[in-house]
N, C-alpha and C positions, 0 to 999 in steps of 0.2 A: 318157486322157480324150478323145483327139480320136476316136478308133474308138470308145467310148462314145457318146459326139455324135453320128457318123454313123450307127452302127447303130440311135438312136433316132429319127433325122432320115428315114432309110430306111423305119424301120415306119410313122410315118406317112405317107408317099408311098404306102405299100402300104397304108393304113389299113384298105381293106375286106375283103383276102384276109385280111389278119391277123386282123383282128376276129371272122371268121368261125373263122378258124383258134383263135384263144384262146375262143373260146366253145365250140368243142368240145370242148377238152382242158379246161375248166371244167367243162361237165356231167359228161365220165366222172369228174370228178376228184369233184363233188358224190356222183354216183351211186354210188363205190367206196368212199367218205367217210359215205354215208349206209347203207348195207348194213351195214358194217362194224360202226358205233354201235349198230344194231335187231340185227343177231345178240348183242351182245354183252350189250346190255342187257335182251335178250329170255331171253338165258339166264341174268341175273341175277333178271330178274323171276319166272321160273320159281322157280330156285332159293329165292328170298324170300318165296313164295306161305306154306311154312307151313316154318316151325322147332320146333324145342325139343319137337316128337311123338316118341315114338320109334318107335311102331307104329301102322299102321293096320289094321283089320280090318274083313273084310267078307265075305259067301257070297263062295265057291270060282269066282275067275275068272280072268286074264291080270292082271299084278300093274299094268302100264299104266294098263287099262282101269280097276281099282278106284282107283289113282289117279287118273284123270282125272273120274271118276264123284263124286268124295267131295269131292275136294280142288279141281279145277276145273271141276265143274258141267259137266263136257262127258261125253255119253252119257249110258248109263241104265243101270243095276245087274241084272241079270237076276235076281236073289234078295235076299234079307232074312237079317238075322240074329235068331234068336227072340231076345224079353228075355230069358227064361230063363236062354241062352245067355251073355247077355251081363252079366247079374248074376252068374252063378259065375264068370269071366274075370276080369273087374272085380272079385271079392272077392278074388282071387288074391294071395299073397306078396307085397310086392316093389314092387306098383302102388299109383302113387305116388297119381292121377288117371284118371277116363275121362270122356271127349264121348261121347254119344249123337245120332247126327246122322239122321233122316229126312226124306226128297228123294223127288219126285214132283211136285208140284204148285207153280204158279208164279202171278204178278202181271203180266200185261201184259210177256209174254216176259222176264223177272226169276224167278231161281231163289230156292224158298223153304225153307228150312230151316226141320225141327222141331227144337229142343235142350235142351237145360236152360239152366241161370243160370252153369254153370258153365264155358259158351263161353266168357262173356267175361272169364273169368278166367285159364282154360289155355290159352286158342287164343293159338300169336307166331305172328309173322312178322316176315319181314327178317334182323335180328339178334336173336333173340327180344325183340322188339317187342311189348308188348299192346295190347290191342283200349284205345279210350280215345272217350268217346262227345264228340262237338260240340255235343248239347243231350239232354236227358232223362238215361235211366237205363235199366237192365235191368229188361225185364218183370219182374210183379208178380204181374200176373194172366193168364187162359190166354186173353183175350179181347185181348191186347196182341203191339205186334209191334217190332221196333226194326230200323229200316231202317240198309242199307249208303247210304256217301256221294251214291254214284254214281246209286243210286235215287232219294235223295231231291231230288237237284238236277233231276237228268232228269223225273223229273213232277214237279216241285212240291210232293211234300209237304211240311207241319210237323209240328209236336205237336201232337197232337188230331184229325188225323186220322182219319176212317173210310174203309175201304180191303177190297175183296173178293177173297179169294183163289180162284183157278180150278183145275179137274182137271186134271192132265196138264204136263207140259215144254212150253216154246215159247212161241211170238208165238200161234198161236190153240187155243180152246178153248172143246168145248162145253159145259163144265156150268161154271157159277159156286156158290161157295158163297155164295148171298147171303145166306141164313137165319144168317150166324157171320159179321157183320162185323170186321176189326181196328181198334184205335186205334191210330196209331201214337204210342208213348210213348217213344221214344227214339230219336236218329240219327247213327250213328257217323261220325267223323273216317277221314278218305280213306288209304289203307295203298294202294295201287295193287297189290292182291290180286284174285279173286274174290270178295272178303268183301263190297266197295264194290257188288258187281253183285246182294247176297244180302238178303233179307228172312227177319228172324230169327224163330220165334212160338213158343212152349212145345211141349215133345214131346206133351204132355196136349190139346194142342189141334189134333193131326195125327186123333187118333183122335175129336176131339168133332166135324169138319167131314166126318169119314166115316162117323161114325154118324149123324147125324144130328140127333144133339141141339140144341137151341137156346144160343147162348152166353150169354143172358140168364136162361136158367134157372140152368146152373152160376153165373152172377155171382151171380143171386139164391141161392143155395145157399151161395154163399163167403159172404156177408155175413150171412144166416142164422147160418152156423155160426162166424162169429167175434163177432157178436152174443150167442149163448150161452155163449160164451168168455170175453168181455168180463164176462161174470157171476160168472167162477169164475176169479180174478184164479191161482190156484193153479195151473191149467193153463199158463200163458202159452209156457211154454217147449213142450210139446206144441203149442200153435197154429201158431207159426214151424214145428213140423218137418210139421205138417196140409199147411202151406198151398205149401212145397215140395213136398210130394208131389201135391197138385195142378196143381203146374206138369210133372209129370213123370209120372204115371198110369202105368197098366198097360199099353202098347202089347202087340198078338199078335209085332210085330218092327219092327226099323229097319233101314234101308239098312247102315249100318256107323258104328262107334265108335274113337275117337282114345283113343290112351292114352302114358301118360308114366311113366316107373320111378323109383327109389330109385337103383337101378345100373344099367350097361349089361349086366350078368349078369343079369338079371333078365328084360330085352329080348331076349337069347339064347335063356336057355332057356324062356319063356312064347311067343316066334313057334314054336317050334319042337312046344311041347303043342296051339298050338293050328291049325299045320297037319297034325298028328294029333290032331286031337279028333273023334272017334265018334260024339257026336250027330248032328251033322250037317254037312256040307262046308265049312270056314273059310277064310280065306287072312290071313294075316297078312305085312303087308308092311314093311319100313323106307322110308319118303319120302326119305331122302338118296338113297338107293341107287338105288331106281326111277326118281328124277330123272336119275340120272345114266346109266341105262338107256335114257333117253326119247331124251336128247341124243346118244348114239352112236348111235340107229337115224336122229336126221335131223342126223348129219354131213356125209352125203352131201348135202343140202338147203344147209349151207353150204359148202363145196365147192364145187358149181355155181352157187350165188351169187356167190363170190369170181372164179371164173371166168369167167363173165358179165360182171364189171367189168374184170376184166382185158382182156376181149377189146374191149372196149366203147374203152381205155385207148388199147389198141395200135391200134385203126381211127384214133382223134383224133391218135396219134402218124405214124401212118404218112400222114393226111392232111395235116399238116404239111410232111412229107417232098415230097408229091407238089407241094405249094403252092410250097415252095421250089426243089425241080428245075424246075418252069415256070416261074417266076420270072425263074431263073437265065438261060434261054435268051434274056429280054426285056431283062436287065440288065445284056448284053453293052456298052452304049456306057456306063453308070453306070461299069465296070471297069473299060474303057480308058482313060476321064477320068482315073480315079484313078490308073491305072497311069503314065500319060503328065505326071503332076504329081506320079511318084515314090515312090508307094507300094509295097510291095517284096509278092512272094507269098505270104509269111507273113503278112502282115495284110490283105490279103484274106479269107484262111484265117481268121483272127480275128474278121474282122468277119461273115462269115457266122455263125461259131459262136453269137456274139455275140447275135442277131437270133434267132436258134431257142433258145437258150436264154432269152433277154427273153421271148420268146414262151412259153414253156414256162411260166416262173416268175410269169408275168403269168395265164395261165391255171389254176393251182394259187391262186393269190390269190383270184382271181373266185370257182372254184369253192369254195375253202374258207369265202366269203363266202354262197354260196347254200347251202351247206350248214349255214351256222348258221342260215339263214334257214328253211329248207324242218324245220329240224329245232324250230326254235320256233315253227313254225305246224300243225305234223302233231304234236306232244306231245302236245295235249290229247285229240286224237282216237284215237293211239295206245293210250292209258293209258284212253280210255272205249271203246274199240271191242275193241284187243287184249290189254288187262291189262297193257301194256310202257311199265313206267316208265323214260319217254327221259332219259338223265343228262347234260344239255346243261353240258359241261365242256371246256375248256383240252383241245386234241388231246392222246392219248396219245404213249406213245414209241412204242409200232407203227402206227401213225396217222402220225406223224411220219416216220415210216422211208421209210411207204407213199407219202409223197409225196417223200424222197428217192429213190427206188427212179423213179419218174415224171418227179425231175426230172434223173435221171442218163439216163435212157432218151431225154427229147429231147435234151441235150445229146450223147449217141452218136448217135443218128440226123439232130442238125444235121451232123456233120462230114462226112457222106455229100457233099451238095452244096457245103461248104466244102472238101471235099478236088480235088473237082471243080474247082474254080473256082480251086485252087490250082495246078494241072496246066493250066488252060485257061492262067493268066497265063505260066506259063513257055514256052507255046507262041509261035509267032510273029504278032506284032498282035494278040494276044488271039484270034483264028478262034475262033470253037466250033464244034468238026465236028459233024454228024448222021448 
């Protein structure tokens, strides 16, 4: 207890080398504490982007790039898959489901998606998670759109909404569709996907804002013809199947379509017809797989991250070191006192350790403190900027390690100068030579 005493009685005398010294070994200890959480969560957010697909398909590219292109809205698809194409596929044994997804055109740097009704029924994520709306409902009509979370807070949409979709990918563009306004009639609940960054609109209406047509005609057209419907109460069940098809038209082709099986035999042997299929160049991918493709090509990314920290770790450690060898040379009459009032070389030895370990453990505190902090003030920009849902939790047990790992390291690099200063007491009158 009494070498407890002194060795905290000591650090404040030293208050200001210390302070600087533990604030060092704080930041690295933040900065290898915060890397750490972002790789890990970053590779879960990945992984939870989309579940429960078994295949995705698209013209014949690099299986990456069509994932990134489909699934994370990052790049651009060099080719199309005809309907055609994608209706004999889709009628195929086995398939269970298919998404029809068309990409190209965006909303004030917001990626837009053509689809059907049936996104929001087969698209999970996370843990096969479904799509669940925070107010409205799934399109109805081809003149409607149902915005992601992220969209809608970020500009201020509601329901009821009118809103103009633009030519091309990106922040600028020069042709707006403004002759085909959208309503926004529905706005989904936040999945910290790509979905939140995505504006959803009928596949029917990819083709109505590049042709040309007016969206008030097709409305007047829909209402027309459920008007002469409404006549012939017999038809009823043909209207509902009219008026999906109108949300889903005859497109010339779409970027690429998601699909879901009966069995994983099924998922075998259909990737397999249809990166030999003859019409024209397909690639059919598995999403587990390529995810797990993505993450080995940037292992090397983490790796030098962690190494980064590490290095970052050992400079605060090693300046500790230096703080304490200077010290030491200044703190020659502090030891004599103590030696001359009986204190034996072994606690000496003790009380140095003593002080670079406080020091250590007091700096793993601080830092574990900024880092709850730094990681509850960068989430929200995280998860709107990089899709990386931060999972602000109780350290792990590698986390935990990593700071035993940190605090065994200054307590080995305290004994340096405690060992020293144990060898100085046994000399005569304390001298420390130079």
């Amino acid at each position: 207890m009494i070498l407890t005493k002194l060795a905290y009685k000591s650090l404040l005398n030293r208050r200001a080398s210390v302070l600087l010294t533990l604030f060092t070994i704080a930041i690295s200890v933040m900065l290898l504490l915060s890397i750490e959480r972002i790789r890990v969560d970053a590779k879960t957010s990945f992984s939870n982007t989309i579940s429960g697909t078994d295949l995705i398909v698209g013209a014949r590219t690099g299986d990456i790039q069509l994932l990134l292109s489909s699934v994370f809205r990052i790049g651009h698809a060099n080719n199309g898959v005809s309907w055609q194409s994608y209706q004999y596929i889709a009628a195929q044994r086995g398939v269970k489901w298919s998404i029809p997804i068309s990409l190209g055109d965006s909303h004030k740097g917001q990626a837009v998606i053509g689809t059907t009704r049936d996104y929001f029924t087969h698209y999970r994520f996370g843990k096969k998670q479904t799509l669940s709306f925070q107010q409205g409902h799934p399109f109805e009509r081809v003149n409607q759109v149902v915005l992601g979370s992220d969209v809608a807070s970020r500009l201020g949409y509601t329901l009821g909404d009118n809103i103009v979709i633009s030519h091309g990918m990106g922040n600028t563009s020069f042709h707006h569709h403004k002759d085909n306004p959208f309503t926004v009639i529905g706005i989904l609940n936040a999945t910290g996907t790509p979905v939140d960054k995505t504006l959803h609109i009928p596949l029917a209406a990819i083709d109505l804002i590049h042709g040309g047509v007016h969206s008030s005609n097709v409305e007047h057209g829909e209402s027309d013809e459920h008007h002469v419907h409404d006549e012939h109460d017999e038809h009823d069940e043909h209207d509902e199947h009219d008026e999906h098809n109108n949300l889903i038209g005859e497109p010339n082709q779409i970027t690429a379509f998601l699909m879901g099986f009966d069995s994983p035999l099924y998922t075998l042997q259909i990737r397999r017809n249809i990166n030999q299929y003859k019409k024209e160049p397909l690639l059919a991918i598995m999403p587990t797989v390529t995810l797990k493709e993505l993450w080995q090509m940037l292992a090397i990314v983490e790796k030098v991250l962690l190494l980064f920290s590490g290095v970052v770790i050992l400079v605060s450690l090693l300046g500790m070191l230096t703080t304490l060898l200077a010290n030491l040379n200044q703190r020659r009459r502090e030891l004599a006192i103590l030696r001359s009032v009986g204190a034996r070389p072994w606690q000496l030895f003790t009380l140095i350790s003593m002080e670079s370990l406080f020091t250590t453990l007091l700096g793993c505190l601080v830092g574990c403190g900024l880092y709850y902090g730094v990681m509850l003030v960068s989430s929200s920009y995280l998860q709107s900027h990089a899709g990386i849902s931060v999972n602000i939790a109780m350290l792990s047990y590698y986390e935990l390690t990593l700071i035993g790992v940190i605090m065994a390291a200054g307590f080995i690099i305290g004994l340096i100068p405690a060992t020293r200063a144990y060898f100085y007491s046994l000399s005569d009158g304390m001298s420390i030579k130079t």
